[in-house]
N, C-alpha and C positions, 0 to 999 in steps of 0.2 A: 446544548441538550436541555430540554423543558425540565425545569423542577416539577417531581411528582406530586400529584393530588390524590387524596383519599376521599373514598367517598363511603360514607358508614349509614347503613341502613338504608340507602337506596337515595339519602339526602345529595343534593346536588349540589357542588361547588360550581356557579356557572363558569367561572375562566378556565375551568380543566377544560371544555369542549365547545368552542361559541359557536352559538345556534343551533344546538343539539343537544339533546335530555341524554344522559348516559343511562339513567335507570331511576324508575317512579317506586316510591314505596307502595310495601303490599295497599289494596284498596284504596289508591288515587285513583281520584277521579277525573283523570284527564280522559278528552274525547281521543277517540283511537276508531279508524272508519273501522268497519265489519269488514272480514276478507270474507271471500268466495271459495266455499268449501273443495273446487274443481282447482282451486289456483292457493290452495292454502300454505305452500315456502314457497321461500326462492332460491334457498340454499338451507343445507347441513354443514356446522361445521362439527369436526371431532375432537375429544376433548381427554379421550385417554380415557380410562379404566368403565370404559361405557357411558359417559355424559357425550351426549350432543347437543351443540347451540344449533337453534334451529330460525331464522328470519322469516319474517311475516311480509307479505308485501306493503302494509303500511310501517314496518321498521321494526316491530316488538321483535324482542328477542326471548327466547325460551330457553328454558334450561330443561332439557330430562336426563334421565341416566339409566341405561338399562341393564338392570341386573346381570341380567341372562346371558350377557356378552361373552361370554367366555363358552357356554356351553352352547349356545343357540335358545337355550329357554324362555319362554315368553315372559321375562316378568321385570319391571320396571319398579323401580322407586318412588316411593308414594307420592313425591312433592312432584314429579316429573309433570312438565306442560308447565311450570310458574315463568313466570313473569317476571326478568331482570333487566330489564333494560328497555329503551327506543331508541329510534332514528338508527337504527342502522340500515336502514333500506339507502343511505348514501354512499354507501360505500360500492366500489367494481368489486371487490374481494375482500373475501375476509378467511386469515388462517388459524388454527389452534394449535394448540398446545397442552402438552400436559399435565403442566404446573398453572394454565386457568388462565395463562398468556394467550390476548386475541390482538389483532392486529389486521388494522383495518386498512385496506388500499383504497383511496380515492378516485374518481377520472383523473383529475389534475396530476396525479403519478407522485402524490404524498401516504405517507405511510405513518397508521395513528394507531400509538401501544393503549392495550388495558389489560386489568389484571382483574380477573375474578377471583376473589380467597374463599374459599368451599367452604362453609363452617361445617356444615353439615350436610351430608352424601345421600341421606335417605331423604331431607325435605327440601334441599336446593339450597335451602338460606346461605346465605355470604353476603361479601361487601368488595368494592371496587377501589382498584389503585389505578390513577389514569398518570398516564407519561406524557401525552400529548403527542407531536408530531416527532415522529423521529428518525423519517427517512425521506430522501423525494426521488425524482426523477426516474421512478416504477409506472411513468405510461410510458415508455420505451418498448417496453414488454406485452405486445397484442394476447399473451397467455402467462399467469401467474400459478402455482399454486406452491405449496410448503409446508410447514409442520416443524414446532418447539424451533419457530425463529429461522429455519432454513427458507429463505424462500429462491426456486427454483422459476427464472423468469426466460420463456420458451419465444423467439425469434420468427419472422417467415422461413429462414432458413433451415429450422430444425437445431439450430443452436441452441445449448440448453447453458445459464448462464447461472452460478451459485453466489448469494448471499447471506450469511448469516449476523443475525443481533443476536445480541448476549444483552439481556436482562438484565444481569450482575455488574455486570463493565457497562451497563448503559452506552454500548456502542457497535460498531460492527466491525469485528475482527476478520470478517472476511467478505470484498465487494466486489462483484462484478467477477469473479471466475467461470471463464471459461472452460466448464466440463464435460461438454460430447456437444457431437454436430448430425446426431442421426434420429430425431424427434420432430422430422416434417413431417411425417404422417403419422404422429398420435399425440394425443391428448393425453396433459401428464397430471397424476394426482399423488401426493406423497405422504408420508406415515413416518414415524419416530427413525432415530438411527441412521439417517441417512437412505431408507429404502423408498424409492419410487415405483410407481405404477406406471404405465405407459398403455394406455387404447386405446384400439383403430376395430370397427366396426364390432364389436363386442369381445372382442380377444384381449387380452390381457396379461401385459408383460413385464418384467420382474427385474428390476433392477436395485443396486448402490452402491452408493459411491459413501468412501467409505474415511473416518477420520483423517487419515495418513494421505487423503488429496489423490488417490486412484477408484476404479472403480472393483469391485468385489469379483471372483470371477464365480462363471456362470449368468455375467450381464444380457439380458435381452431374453432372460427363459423365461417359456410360454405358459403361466399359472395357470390360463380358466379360460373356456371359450362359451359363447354360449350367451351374451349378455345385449344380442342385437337388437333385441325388442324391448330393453329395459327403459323405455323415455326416450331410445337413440341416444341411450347413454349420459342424456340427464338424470336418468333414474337412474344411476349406476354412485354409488355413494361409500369414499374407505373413509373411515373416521380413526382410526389410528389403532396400533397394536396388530393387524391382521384382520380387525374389523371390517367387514363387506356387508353393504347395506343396497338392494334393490327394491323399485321402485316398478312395477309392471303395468301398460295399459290394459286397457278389456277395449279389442275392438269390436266383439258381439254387442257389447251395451256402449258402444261408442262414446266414450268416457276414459279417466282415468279412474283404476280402483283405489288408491292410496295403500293398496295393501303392503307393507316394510318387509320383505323376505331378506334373512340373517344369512351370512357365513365365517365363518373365520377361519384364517389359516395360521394354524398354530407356529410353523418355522415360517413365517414374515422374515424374521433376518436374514434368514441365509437358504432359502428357498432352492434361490438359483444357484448356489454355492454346493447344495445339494443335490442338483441333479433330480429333485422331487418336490411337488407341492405337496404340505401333508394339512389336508384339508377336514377341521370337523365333522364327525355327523356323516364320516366319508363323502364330504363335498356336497350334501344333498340342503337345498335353503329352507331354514322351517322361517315360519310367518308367525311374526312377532308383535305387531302391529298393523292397525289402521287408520286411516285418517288421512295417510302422510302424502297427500297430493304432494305433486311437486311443479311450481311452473317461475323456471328462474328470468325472466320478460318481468317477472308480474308488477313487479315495483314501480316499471315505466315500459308500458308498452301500447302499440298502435298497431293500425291497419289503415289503406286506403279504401272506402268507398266507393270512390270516384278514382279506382286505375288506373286510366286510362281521361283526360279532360281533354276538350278541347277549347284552342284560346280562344277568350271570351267569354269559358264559362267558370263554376266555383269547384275547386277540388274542395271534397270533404274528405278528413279525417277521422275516425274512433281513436278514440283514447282511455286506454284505462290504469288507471296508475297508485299507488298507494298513499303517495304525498297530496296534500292540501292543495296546493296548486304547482304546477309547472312552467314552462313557458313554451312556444314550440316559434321556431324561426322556420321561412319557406328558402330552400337554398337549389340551386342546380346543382348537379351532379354531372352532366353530360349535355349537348360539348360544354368541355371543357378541361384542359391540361394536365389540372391538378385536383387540390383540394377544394371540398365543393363551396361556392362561392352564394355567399350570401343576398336574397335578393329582397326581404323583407325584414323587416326587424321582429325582433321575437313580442310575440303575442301571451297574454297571459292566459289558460288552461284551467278551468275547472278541475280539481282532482278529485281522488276515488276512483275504488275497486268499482270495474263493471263484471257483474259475474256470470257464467256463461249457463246458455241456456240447453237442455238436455238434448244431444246428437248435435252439438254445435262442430262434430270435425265432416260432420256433412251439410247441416242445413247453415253453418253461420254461425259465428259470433252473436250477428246481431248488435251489435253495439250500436249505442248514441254517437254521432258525428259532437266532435266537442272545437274541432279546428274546423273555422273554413278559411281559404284563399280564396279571393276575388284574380282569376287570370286573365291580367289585359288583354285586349286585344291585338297590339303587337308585343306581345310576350316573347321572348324565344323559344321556338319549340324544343324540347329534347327531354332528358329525365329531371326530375327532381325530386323531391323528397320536404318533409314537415321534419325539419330536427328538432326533438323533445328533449330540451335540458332540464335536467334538475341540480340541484347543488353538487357546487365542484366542480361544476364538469362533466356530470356523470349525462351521456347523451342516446340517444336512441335516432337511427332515424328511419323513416314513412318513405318507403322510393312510392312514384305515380309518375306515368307519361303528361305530357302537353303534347298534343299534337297539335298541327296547324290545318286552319279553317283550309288553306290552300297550302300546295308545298311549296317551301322556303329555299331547301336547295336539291339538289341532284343526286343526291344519297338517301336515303333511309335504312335505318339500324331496326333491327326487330327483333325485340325483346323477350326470350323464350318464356314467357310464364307459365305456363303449362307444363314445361321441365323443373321452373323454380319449384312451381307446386308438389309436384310429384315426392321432392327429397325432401320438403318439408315438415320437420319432426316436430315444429309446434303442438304443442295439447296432448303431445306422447306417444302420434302416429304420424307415418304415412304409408307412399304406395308399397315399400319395399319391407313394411314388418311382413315376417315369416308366420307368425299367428295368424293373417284377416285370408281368410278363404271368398272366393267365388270373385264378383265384379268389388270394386274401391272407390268408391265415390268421394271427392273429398272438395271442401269449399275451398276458393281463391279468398273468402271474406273473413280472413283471419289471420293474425301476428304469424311473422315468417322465420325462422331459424336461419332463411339461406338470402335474405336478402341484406350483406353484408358490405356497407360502404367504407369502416375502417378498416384497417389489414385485419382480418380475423385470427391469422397467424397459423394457418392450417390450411393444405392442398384444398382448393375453391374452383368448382366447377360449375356456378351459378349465377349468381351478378355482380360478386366482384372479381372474378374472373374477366366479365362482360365489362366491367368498366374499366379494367385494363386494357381492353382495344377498343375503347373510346376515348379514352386519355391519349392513348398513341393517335388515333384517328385526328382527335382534335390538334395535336402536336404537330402534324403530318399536313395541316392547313387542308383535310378533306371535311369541310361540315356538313350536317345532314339531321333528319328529323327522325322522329322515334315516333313508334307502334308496339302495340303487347300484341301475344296470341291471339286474345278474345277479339281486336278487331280486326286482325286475316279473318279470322275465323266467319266472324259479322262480313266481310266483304272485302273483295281485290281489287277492286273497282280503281283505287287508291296510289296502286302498282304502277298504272301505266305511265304516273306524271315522273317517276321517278329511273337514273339512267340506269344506277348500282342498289341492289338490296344486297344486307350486308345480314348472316345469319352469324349468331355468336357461337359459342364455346363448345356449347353443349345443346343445342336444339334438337332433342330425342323424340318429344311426344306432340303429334300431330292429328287432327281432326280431320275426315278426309275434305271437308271443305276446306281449311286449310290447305291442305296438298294439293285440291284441285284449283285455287287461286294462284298458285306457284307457277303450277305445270301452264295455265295459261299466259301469263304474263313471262315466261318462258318461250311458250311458242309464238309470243309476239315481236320477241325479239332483246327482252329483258336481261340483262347482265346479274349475274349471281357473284356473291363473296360470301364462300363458306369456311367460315376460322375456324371450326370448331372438328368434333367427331363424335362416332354413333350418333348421327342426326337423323331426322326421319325415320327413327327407327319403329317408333311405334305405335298405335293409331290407340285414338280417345273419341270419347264421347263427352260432350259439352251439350249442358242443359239449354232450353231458350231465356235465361236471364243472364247465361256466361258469367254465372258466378261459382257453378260445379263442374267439377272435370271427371269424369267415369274412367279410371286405370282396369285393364284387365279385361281378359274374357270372364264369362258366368260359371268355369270351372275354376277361376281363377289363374289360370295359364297366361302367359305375355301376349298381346295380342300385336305381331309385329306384323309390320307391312311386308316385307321379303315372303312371310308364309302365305299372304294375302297375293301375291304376284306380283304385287308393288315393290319394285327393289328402289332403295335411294337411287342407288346408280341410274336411273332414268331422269333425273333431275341434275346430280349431282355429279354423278362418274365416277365413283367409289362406292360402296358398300362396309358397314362395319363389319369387323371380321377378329378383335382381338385388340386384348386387355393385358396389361402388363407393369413392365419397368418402364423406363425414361432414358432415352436416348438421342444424337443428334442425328440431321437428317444429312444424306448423301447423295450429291449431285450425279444425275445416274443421264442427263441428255444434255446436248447445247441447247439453251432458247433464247429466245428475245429476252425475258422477264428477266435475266441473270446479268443486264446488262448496269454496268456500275457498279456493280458489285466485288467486281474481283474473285467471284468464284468462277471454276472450270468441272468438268467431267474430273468427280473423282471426290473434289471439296467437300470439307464436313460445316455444317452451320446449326447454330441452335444449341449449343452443348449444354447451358446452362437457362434458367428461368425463373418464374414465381411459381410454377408446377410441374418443377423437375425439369429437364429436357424437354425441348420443341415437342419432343416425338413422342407423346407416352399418354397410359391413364387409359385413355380409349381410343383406339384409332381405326382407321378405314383403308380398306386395300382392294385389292381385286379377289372375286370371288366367281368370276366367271357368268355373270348376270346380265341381265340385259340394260345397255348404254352405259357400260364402262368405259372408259377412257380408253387407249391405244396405246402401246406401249410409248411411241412416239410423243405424246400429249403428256409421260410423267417428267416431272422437271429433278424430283429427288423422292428420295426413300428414308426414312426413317432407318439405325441400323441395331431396332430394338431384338432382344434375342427371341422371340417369336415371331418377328417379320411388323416391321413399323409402317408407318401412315405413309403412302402415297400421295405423293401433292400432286396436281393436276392442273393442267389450263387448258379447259378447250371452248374452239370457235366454231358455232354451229353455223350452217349455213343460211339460214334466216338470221344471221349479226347478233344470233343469242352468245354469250362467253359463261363459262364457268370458273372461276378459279375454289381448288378444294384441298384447302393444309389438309384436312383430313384424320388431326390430331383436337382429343380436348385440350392438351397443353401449350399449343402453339400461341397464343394470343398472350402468356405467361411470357414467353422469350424475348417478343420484340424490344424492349427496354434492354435489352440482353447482349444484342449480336446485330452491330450496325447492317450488317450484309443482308441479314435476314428482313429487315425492316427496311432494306431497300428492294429487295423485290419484290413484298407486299406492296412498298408505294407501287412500284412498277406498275403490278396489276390493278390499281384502282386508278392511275396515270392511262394504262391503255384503254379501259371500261369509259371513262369518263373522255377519250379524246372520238370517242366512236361518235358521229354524225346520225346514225341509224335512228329515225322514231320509234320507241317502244308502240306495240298497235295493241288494241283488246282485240284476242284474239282468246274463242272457246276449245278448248281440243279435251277429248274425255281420255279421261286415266287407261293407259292398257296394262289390263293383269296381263300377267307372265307366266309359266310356270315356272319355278323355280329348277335350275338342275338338282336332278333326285340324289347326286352322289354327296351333295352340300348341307351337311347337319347345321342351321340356325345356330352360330354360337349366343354364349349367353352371359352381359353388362354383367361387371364383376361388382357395381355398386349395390 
């Protein structure tokens, strides 16, 4: 255990923290870049009796404290906004406390105590006590959060595991417990006492677990709904006691407002235990503050320029970041097995804040390219990514396609970006806040919430999802070349060289040029591999620079292809039709594909995944449309309790195939259930033994009318 260091008046012992300033006295004059009033935290932590530490993206740390916490009243203490501290922009997390205990987690999965002594509550002043390092092996943990020393580290599982430090004992009297297994789909934040928060799309739930090692009853009760448009829930902020702190965009002035909206809930302990939230102000948020942008990226974060490069030419990077310098390594991502493999050596990065320019979640970022790659020309095609390290460990990464000058192999993977974009909550919106009325314009040239290469630790229906059945892909010895949206979109021409297109997870949002590249390299005789579910479901408009994607009709209503007469099923042979639970799937005919496997008429497969059951999330079935599969043609059923995904293999007679899991979860299982990951090989084994020349062949889209007794259902996301 580190002997502790004091540190009085802001003076710095440097061996309490090597290579980091723990706190400048008042009026130093150290340089500190300017942050960007749109990106002004990166986090709130809480600190009890209404003080919040607040991170800048170049590291300063803030002290305020707001009076008014208790009542909802606007009024803050006079010193609030000083200045105690820097370099905390290294840290992945940081938790409070509220004896002025913070406690910093590293990338490397070390854990670094300090102590703020409050001298005084109205002007900030104190002094710090550092401990140094005093825990490690918390990067285990893809999700952190805690409060007065519990820290509660969240699993892909949904496993929620407890540890607690004691201060006084300088040690942890409790490591590594195991205390519930049912937090895969929400994001956990926690507050004194043992009580935790739990949300999932703005709802928020109530739990704790309680000294004596059970959990309180009344676990899992429903506080407060209503927070879906809060940053997507980065704006959603508990800083301890019952304290709720929201953070709201303005999608009229396509911005964030920084405006701080208050609530508190006065029974925090026992909530759930009461069968009642009893909320301030009768639940109603008064607005307490300004300023408080919130953009937790900002410390290190990126975009590709160049999406989509081909080899030979330079991928550029934006980068904007809080620290002096960083360094960025160019690494592939896919194929490949595993973890992504290093292909250049880390490059050094000009640092600083780039600050965004007004309507940047429509016209751009805009950012300086500060990274470029030179990609050979025999590069290997497929994904890759610029990894941005800063200290510790603490990493970022930049995905962008290589594609190749010519195709390399017999496959191609096509990367939904256009769905990436869609769920993409950076800057505090996207398509799916319930505020933005009429058409959603929104840029591809900007930092991505959903483009997630380490375990994010939360249900993923985006690219890393998609890089879990390219891992398996790559595993499975089928290699193949990558494409994003923007370039179907720019042309299909591309299709014909290739025997298998493989569509990922969740390919929902479609340009009809897109679609109609499909449908023709389709009717040429083109083999499809669809992992995914509710694909195709709904049609975009893409500016002529493909770096804006239009969501929506001009009423603001979903502009799906099925109303349009376009059903997937014309491509695909299922139709989305229903959202739910998670389930496995049930072999419902004999077929070839099932062959090796050891399933029969009857066999369950899939039961387990990285997002739930094979069978769940969104899936695709029959709806009575036009070119749905035959009953004949389903190989299994999903046996979720509203009717699960229909998988399908059909052979058209121009030697087109489809095969269609027809689930988003499926591509989650293969790591999963040997059986199931032999009948996908099957079907990319029978696609690729087919002899047939894909041909360019034109055929125009046929609208349909939809059957009138079939209400459009509607994506639960």
């Amino acid at each position: 255990m580190p002997r502790r260091r004091v540190l009085r008046d802001g003076a710095v012992i440097a061996a309490a923290v090597p290579a980091v300033t723990l706190a400048l006295p008042e009026g130093a004059s150290a340089a500190v870049p300017a942050f960007d009033p749109q990106q002004r935290f990166t986090r709130l932590i809480g600190g009890g009796n209404g003080v919040i530490y607040a991170i800048q993206p170049d590291g300063v740390l803030l002290w305020y404290r707001h009076t008014g916490w208790q009542t909802g009243a606007a009024t803050w203490a006079s010193g609030s906004g000083r200045r105690i501290g820097t370099g905390w922009n290294q840290f992945r997390t940081v938790l409070g406390s509220v004896d002025g205990s913070l406690y910093g987690v590293r990338g490397d999965g070390t854990v670094q105590y300090y102590r703020y002594h409050l001298a005084d509550a109205t002007t900030g002043a104190g002094t710090w006590t550092s401990g140094g390092q005093i825990g490690e092996g918390f990067d285990r943990y893809p999700r952190l959060a805690g409060f007065d020393g519990a820290f509660y580290g969240q699993n892909r599982d949904g496993e929620l595991f407890l540890h607690q430090y004691d201060p006084q004992l300088e040690g942890w009297p409790v490591e590594a417990r195991r205390i519930g297994n049912t937090f895969a789909d929400c994001l956990v934040q926690a507050d004194t006492d043992g009580v935790i928060y739990a949300y999932r799309y703005g709802t928020i739930l109530w739990y704790r677990y309680t000294a004596d090692g059970g959990w309180a009853s009344g676990a899992r009760f429903q506080l407060k709904t209503g927070f879906r448009d809060c940053g997507l829930n980065e704006g959603v902020w508990l800083t301890g006691q019952g304290s709720l702190y929201t953070i709201s965009p303005d999608p009229a002035a396509n911005k964030q407002t920084g405006i701080l909206m208050h609530y508190r809930l006065s029974n925090y302990k026992t909530a759930g235990t009461d069968a009642k939230a009893t909320w301030i102000n009768s639940g109603a948020a008064r607005k307490v503050g300004s300023g408080w942008t919130i953009q937790t990226q900002a410390a290190m974060q990126g975009y590709a320029n160049t999406p989509s490069v081909t080899q030979g030419g330079t991928a550029r990077v934006a980068v904007s970041t809080g620290f002096p310098s960083i360094t960025a390594s160019l690494v592939r991502l896919a194929p490949n097995p595993g973890a992504p493999e290093v292909v250049s050596a880390p490059v050094k990065v000009t640092g600083g804040v780039q600050a965004l320019p007004t309507g940047f979640l429509v016209s751009g970022c805009r950012w300086a390219d500060r990274v470029q790659f030179p990609i050979p020309a025999d590069c290997q095609p497929g994904l890759y990514a610029a990894r941005l390290e800063g200290p510790h460990q603490l990493n970022r990464y930049v995905p962008f396609v290589v594609k190749p000058t010519s195709p390399s192999n017999r496959v191609a993977v096509l990367l939904p970006t256009f769905t990436y974009n869609a769920y993409n909550g950076w800057g505090g919106h996207n398509q799916y806040c319930t505020d933005s009325t009429g058409l959603r314009p929104l840029t591809l040239r900007r930092p991505s919430t959903e483009l997630n290469v380490d375990d994010p630790g939360f249900p993923d229906h985006t690219l890393h999802s998609d890089l879990l059945l390219m891992r398996w892909m790559s595993r499975q010895g089928f290699l193949f070349d990558c494409y994003d949206d923007a370039d179907l979109h720019a042309s299909g021409s591309w299709l014909t060289s290739y025997r298998v297109l493989v569509l990922g997870s969740h390919p929902e949002y479609w340009s009809e040029a897109m679609r109609q590249h499909l449908i023709n390299y389709q009717a040429g005789g083109g083999h499809i591999v669809y992992a995914g579910g509710n694909g195709l479901y709904e049609r975009v408009r893409v500016d002529s620079s493909r770096t804006q994607v239009t969501y929506r009709r001009s009423d603001g209503r979903r502009d799906v292809y099925t109303e349009l007469g376009l059903p997937a099923s014309q491509v695909l042979g299922t139709n989305y039709y229903n959202s739910g639970n998670y389930a496995p799937y049930r072999v419902v005919n004999d077929h070839p594909l099932l062959a090796g496997t050891g399933l029969i008429v009857g066999s369950r497969f899939g039961a387990t995944g990285y997002n739930g059951a094979a069978s769940g999330w969104e899936v695709d079935g029959m709806r009575g449309l036009a070119g749905e599969a035959a009953e004949h043609q389903v190989i299994a059923r999903g046996e979720n309790e509203k009717g699960g995904a229909a998988m399908v293999f059909i052979e058209k007679p121009n030697g087109a195939m489809v095969f269609s899991a027809s689930s988003i979860s499926f591509a989650g299982g293969l790591d999963r259930d040997p059986a199931m990951s032999t009948l996908f090989q099957n079907a990319f084994r029978r696609m690729l033994k087919s002899t047939r020349p894909v041909r360019s062949v034109w055929t125009p889209m046929e609208r349909t009318t939809p059957a009138p007794a079939i209400k459009e259902p509607s994506p639960s996301e």
